[in-house]
DOMAR-565566 format. One record per residue (C-alpha): residue in three letters; chain; x, y, z. Coordinates in pm, whole numbers. Layout:
% residues N
ATOM  ALA  A  X  Y  Z
...
***
This chain:
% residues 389
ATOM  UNK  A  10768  -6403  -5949
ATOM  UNK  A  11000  -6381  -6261
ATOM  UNK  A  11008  -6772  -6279
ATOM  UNK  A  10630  -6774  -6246
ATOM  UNK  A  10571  -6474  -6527
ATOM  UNK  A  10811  -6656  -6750
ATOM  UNK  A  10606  -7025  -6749
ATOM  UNK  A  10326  -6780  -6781
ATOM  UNK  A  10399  -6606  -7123
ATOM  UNK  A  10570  -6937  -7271
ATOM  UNK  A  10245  -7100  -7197
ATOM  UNK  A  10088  -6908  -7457
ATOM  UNK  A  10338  -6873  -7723
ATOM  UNK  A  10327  -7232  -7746
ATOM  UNK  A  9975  -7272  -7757
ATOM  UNK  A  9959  -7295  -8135
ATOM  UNK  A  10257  -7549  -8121
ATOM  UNK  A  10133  -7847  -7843
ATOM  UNK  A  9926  -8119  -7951
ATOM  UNK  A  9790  -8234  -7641
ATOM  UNK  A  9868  -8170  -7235
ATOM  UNK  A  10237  -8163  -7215
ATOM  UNK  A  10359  -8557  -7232
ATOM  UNK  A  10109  -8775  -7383
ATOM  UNK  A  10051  -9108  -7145
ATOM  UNK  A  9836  -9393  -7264
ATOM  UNK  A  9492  -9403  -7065
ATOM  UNK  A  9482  -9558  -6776
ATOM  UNK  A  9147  -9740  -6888
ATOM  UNK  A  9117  -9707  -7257
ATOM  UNK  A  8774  -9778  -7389
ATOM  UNK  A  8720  -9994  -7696
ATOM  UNK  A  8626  -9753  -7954
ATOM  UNK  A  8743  -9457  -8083
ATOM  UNK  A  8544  -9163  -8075
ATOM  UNK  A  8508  -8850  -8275
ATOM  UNK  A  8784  -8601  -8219
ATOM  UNK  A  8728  -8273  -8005
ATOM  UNK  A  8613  -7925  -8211
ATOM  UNK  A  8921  -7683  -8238
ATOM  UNK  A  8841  -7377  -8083
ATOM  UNK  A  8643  -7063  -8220
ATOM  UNK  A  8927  -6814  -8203
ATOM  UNK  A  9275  -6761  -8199
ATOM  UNK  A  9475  -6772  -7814
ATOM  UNK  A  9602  -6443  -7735
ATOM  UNK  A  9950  -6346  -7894
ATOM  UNK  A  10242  -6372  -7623
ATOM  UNK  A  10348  -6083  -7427
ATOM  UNK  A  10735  -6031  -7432
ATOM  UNK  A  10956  -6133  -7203
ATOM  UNK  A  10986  -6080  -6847
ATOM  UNK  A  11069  -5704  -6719
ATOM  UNK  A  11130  -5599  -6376
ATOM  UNK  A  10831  -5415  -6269
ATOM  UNK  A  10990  -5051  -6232
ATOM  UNK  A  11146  -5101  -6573
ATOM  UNK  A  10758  -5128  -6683
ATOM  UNK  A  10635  -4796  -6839
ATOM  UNK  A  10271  -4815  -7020
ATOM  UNK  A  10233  -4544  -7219
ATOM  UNK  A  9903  -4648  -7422
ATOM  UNK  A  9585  -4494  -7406
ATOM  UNK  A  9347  -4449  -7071
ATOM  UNK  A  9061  -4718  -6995
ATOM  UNK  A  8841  -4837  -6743
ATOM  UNK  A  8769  -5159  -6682
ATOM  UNK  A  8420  -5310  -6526
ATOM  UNK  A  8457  -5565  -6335
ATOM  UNK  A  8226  -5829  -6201
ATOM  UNK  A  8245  -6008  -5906
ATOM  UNK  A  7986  -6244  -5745
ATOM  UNK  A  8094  -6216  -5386
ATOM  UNK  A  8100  -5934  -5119
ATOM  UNK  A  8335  -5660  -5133
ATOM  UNK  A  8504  -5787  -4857
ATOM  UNK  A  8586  -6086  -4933
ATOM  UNK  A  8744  -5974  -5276
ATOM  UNK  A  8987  -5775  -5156
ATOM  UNK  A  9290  -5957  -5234
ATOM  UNK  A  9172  -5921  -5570
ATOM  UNK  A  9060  -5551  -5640
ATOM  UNK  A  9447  -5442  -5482
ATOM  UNK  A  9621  -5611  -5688
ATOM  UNK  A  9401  -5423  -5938
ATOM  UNK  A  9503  -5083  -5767
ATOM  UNK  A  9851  -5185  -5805
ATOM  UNK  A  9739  -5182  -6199
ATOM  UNK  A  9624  -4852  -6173
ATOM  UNK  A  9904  -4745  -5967
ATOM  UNK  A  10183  -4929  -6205
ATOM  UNK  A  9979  -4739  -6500
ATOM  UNK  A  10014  -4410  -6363
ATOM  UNK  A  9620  -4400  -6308
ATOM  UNK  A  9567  -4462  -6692
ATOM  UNK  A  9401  -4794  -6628
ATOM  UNK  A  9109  -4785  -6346
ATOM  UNK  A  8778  -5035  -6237
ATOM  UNK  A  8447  -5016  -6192
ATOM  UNK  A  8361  -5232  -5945
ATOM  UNK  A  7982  -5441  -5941
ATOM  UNK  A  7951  -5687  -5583
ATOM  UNK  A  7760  -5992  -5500
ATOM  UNK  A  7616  -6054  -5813
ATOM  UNK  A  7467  -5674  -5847
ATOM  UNK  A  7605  -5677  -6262
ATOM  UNK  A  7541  -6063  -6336
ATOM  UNK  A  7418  -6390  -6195
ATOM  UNK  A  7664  -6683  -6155
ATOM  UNK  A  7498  -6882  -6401
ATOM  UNK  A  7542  -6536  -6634
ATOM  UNK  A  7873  -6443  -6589
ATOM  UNK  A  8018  -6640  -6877
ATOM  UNK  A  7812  -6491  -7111
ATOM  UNK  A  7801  -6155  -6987
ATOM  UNK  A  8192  -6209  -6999
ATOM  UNK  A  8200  -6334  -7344
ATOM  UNK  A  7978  -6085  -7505
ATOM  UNK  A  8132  -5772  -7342
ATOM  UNK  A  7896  -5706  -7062
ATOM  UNK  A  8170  -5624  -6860
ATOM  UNK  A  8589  -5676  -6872
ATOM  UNK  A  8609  -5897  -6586
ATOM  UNK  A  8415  -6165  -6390
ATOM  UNK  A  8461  -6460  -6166
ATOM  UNK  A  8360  -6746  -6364
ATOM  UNK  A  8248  -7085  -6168
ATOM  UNK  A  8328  -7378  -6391
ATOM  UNK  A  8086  -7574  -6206
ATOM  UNK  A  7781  -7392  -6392
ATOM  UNK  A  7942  -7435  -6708
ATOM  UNK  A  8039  -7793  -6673
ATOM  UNK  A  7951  -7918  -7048
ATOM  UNK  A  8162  -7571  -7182
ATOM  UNK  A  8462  -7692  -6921
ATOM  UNK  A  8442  -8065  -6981
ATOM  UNK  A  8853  -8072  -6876
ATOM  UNK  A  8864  -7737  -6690
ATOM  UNK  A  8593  -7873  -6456
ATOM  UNK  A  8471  -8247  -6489
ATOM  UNK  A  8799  -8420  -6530
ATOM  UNK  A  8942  -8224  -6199
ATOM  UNK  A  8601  -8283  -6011
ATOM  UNK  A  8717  -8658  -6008
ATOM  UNK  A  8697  -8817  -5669
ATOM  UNK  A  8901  -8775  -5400
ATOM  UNK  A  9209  -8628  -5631
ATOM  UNK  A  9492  -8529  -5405
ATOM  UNK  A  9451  -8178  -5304
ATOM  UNK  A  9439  -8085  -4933
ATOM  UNK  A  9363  -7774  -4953
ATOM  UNK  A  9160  -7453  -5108
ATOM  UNK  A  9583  -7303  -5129
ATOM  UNK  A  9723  -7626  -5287
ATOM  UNK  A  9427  -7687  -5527
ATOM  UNK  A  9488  -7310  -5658
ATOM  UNK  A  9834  -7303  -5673
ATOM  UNK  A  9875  -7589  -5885
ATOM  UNK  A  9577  -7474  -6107
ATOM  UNK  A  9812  -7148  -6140
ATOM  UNK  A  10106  -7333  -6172
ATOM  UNK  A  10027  -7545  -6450
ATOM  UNK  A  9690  -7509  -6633
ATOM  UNK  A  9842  -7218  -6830
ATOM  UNK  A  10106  -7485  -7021
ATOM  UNK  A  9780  -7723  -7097
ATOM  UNK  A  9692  -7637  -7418
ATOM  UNK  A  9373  -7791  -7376
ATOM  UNK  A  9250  -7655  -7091
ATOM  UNK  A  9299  -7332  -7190
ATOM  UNK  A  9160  -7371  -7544
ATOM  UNK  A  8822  -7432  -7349
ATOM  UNK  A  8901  -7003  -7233
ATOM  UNK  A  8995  -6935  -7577
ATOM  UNK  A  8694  -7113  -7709
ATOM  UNK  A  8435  -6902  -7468
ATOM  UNK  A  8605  -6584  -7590
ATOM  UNK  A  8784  -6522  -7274
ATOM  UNK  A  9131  -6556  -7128
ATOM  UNK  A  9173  -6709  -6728
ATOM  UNK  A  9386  -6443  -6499
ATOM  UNK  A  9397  -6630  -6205
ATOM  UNK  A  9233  -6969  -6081
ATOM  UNK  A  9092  -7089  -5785
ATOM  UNK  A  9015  -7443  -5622
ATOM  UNK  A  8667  -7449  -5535
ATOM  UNK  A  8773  -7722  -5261
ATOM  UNK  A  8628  -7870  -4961
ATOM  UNK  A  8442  -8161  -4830
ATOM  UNK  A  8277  -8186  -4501
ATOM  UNK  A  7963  -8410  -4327
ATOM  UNK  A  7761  -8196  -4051
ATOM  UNK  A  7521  -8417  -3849
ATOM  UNK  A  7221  -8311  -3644
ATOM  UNK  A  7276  -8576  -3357
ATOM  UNK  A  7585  -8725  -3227
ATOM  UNK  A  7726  -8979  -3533
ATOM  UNK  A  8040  -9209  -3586
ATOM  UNK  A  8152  -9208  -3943
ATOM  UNK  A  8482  -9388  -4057
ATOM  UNK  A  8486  -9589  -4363
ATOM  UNK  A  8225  -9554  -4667
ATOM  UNK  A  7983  -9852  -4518
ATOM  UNK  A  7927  -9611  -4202
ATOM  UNK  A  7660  -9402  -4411
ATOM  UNK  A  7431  -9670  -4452
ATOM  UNK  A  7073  -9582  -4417
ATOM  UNK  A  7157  -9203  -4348
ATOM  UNK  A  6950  -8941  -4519
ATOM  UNK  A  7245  -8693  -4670
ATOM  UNK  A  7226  -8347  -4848
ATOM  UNK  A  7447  -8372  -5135
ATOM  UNK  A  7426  -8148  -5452
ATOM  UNK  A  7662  -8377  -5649
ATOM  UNK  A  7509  -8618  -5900
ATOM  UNK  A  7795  -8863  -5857
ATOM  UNK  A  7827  -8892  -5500
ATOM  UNK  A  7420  -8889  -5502
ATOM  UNK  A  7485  -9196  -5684
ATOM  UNK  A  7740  -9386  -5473
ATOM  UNK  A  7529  -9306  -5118
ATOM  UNK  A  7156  -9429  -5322
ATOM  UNK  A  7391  -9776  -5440
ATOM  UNK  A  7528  -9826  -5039
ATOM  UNK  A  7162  -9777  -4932
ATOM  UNK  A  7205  -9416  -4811
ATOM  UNK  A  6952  -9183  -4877
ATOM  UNK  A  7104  -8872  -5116
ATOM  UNK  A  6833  -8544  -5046
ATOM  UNK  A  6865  -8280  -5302
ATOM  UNK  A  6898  -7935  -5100
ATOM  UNK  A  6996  -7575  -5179
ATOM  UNK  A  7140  -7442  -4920
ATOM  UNK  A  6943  -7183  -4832
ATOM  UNK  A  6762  -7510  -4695
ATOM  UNK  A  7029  -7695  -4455
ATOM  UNK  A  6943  -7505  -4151
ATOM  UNK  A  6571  -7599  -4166
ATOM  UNK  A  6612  -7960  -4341
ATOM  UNK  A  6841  -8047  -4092
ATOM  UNK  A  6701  -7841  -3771
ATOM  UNK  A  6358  -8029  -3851
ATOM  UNK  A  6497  -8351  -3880
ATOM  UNK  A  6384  -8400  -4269
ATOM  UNK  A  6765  -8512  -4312
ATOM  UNK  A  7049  -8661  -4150
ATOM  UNK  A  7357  -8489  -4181
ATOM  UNK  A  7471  -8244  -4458
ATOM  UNK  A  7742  -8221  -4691
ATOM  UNK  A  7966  -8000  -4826
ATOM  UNK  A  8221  -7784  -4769
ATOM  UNK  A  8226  -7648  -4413
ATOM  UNK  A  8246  -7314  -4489
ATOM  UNK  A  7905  -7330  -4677
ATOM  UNK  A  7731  -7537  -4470
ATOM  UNK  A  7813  -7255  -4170
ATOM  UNK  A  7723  -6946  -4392
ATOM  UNK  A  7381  -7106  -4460
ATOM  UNK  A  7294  -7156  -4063
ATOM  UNK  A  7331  -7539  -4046
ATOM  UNK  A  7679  -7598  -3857
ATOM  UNK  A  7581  -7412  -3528
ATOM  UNK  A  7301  -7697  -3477
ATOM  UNK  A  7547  -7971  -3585
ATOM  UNK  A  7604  -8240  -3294
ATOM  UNK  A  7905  -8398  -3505
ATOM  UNK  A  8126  -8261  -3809
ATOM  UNK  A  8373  -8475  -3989
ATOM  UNK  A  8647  -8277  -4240
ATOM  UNK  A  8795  -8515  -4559
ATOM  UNK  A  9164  -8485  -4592
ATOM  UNK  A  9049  -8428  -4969
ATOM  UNK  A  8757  -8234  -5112
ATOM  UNK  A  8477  -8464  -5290
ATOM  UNK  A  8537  -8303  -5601
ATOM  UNK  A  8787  -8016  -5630
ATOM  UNK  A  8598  -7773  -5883
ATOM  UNK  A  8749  -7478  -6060
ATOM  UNK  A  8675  -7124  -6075
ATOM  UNK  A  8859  -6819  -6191
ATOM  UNK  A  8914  -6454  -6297
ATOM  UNK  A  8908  -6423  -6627
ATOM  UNK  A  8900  -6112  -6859
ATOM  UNK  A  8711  -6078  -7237
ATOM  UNK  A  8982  -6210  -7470
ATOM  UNK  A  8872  -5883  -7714
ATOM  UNK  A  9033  -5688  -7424
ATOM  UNK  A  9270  -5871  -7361
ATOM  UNK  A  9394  -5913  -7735
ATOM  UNK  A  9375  -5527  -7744
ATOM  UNK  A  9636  -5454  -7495
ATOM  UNK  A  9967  -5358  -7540
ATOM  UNK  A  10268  -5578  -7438
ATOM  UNK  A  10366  -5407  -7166
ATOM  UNK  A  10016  -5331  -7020
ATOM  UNK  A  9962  -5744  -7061
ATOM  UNK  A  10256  -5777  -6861
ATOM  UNK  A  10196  -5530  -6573
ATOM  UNK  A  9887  -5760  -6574
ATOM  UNK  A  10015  -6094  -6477
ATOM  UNK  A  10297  -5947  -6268
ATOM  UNK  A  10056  -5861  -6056
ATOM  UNK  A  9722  -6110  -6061
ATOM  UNK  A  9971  -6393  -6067
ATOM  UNK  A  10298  -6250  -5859
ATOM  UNK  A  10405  -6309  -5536
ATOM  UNK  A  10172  -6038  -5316
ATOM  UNK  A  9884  -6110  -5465
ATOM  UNK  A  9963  -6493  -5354
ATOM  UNK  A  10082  -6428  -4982
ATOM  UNK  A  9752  -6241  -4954
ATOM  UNK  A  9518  -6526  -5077
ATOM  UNK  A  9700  -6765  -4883
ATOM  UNK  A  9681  -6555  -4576
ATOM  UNK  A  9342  -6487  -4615
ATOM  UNK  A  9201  -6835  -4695
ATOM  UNK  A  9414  -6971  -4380
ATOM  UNK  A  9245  -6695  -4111
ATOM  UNK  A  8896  -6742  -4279
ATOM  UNK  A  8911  -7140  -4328
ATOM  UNK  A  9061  -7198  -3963
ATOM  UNK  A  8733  -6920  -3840
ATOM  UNK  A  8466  -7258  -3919
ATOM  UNK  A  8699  -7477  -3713
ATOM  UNK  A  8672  -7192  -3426
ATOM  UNK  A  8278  -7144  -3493
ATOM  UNK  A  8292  -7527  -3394
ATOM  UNK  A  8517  -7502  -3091
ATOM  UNK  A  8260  -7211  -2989
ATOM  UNK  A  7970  -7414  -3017
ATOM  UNK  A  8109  -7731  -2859
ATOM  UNK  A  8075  -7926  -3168
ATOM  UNK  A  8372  -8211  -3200
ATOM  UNK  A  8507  -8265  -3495
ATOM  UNK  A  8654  -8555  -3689
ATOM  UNK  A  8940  -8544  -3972
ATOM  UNK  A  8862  -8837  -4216
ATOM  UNK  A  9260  -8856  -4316
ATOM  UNK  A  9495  -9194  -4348
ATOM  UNK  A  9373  -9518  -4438
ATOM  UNK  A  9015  -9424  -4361
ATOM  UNK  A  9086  -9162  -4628
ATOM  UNK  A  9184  -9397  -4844
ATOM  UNK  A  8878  -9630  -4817
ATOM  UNK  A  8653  -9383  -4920
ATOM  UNK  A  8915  -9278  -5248
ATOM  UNK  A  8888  -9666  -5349
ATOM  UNK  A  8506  -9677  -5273
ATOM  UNK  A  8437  -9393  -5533
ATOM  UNK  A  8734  -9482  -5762
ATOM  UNK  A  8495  -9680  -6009
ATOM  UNK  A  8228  -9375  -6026
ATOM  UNK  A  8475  -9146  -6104
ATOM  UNK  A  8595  -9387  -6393
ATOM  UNK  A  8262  -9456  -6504
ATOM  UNK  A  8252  -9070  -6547
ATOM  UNK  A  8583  -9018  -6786
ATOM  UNK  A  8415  -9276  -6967
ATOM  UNK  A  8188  -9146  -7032
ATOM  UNK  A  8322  -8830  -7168
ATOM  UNK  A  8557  -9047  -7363
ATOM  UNK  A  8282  -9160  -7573
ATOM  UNK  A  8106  -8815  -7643
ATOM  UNK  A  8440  -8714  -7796
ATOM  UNK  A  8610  -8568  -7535
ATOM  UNK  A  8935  -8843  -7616
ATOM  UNK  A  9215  -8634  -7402
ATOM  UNK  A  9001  -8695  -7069
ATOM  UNK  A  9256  -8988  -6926
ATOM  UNK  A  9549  -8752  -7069
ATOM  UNK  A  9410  -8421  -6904
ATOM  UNK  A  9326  -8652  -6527
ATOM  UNK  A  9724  -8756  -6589
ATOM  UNK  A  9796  -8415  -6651
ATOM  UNK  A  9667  -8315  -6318
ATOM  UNK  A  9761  -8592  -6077
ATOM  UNK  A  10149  -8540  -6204
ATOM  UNK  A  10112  -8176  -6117
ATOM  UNK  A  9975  -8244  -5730
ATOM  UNK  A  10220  -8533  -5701
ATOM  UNK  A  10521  -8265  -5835
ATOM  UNK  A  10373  -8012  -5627
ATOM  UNK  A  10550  -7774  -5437
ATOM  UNK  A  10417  -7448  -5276
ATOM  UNK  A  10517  -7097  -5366
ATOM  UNK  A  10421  -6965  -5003
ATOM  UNK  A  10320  -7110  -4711
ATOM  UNK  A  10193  -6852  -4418
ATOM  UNK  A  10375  -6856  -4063
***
């Protein structure tokens, strides 16, 4: 936890001192011009915190507040999150305390960043996703295809591990007025079919009609002479029930909380998610800027130490490995798309995903090749902080 803390708080001292992500490699596919440099951000990062303290050393002795906190998912499902915040009101001998506003009873999804920003409330969840052209590095450069996470755990930890010592990703935070306590990997990529299918390599989906509600793999499936369907999905049960579409896809644990994998005939799981999104608890940088070192501290001991991470991990292992048993329930095989067949479909969407960063490259956003660098060295250096029994 100490080691962890420590890259933590150097992370943001040297925020004013990096020029770029870390090491600066050459693009892997420079373009031919040069465009406009990025905007510097709006405000100033938060100051750094001291060092590390062991947490019964800790003593905050500033003044009492309470917190409101937004949250766009079900109480129960945030639990690993509001006791770590208990253990901030414990640590803080009650001085500190939440309000607490579920399933999006305070602010939308598509609000939450600005609610956040402008002081609505202290803390929210923030989905990149819906603020993809405010997160162009955050979010679009780790949505590329097919990078190498495996898993909702792995994405996170190395979002945890290392987005806090990338000065640009976190100047994105800085620039929205807020400061990131904890990330998650919005990971997962799965293909539910109505009837009995056989899907290997990318060619297999030819003439399929497939929910999708990404523009990029809507693309690749219209150019192999697939059919992409634009869905909510509050619509897969009836769209595929009625036979309107094929198969559906997405990850499996949203395509069975919308209705549509107990009718499934076939499910195939990717060894990597589509595009590995980013989402994360973040906390008005006004507030944050206001506390005291030691209160900052108490903080990320606990959102980002060791018992807040066992219980995440736990807890997305026993509710990802619940879909699997929904499936074993309901008689549905399934199919891991893993190995060489993996790899087919990673080549397949390769030049999409570099049309993409090119994209970006030439509406200014010139660090795009250094942040997808960035991120690949992390998951290739990876190594995980806890992994459950």
């Amino acid at each position: 936890m100490k080691k962890t803390l420590s890259i933590v708080l150097v992370a943001v001292m040297l925020l004013s001192l990096l020029a770029a992500c870390g090491e600066k490699p050459q693009p892997t596919q420079p373009p031919a011009s040069q465009p406009p440099a990025t905007q510097p951000p709006a405000t100033e990062a938060p100051q750094p915190t001291t060092g590390p303290t062991a947490p019964q050393e800790l003593k905050y002795t500033g003044p009492a507040r309470e917190l409101t906190v937004n949250f766009s998912s079900n109480e129960a499902t945030q639990k690993v999150y509001t006791d770590a915040l208990q253990r901030i009101t414990d640590r803080t001998d009650g001085k500190i305390t939440f309000v607490y506003y579920y399933s999006n009873s305070l602010l939308q999804p598509t609000e939450a960043l600005d609610g956040l920003e402008n002081g609505v409330c202290d803390i929210s969840d923030v989905t990149m996703a819906n603020f993809r052209e405010r997160f162009v590095y955050t979010q679009q450069v780790t949505s590329y295809p097919f990078l190498g996470f495996t898993s909702i755990a792995m994405a996170s930890d190395v979002m945890n591990q290392n987005f806090f010592d990338n000065e640009l990703i976190m100047n994105e935070f800085t620039s929205a007025n807020i400061y990131p306590l904890f990330f998650l990997g919005v990971w997962g990529t799965a293909m539910a079919f109505k009837n009995p299918t056989e899907i290997s390599t990318p060619d297999t989906v030819k003439g399929l009609k497939l929910v999708t509600d990404n523009p990029l793999l809507s693309k690749y499936l219209n150019d192999i002479g697939a059919t992409p369907v634009a869905q909510p999905p509050t619509e897969y049960f009836s769209s595929l029930n009625n036979g309107v579409v094929n198969g559906v896809i997405n990850g499996i644990h949203v395509i069975n909380i919308f209705g549509a994998l107990s009718i499934a005939k076939s499910v195939y799981v990717f060894e990597r998610s589509f595009a590995t999104g980013s989402r994360a608890i973040c906390i008005n940088l006004d507030v944050w800027n206001s506390f005291d070192d030691t209160l900052r501290q108490i903080f990320m001991e606990e959102i980002q130490g060791m018992q807040l991470w066992k219980d995440a991990v736990d807890y997305w292992t026993v509710a990802d490995q619940s879909h699997f048993d929904d499936c074993e329930k309901w008689n549905i095989p399934v199919y891991r798309i893993e190995g060489e067949t993996m790899q087919a479909w990673v080549d397949a969407l390769k030049p999409y995903g570099d049309a993409e960063l090119k994209q970006l490259y030439d509406k200014g956003y010139t660090e795009v090749y250094n942040v997808l660098d960035f991120v690949n060295k992390a998951i290739d250096n990876y190594k995980p902080r806890y992994t459950p029994n």
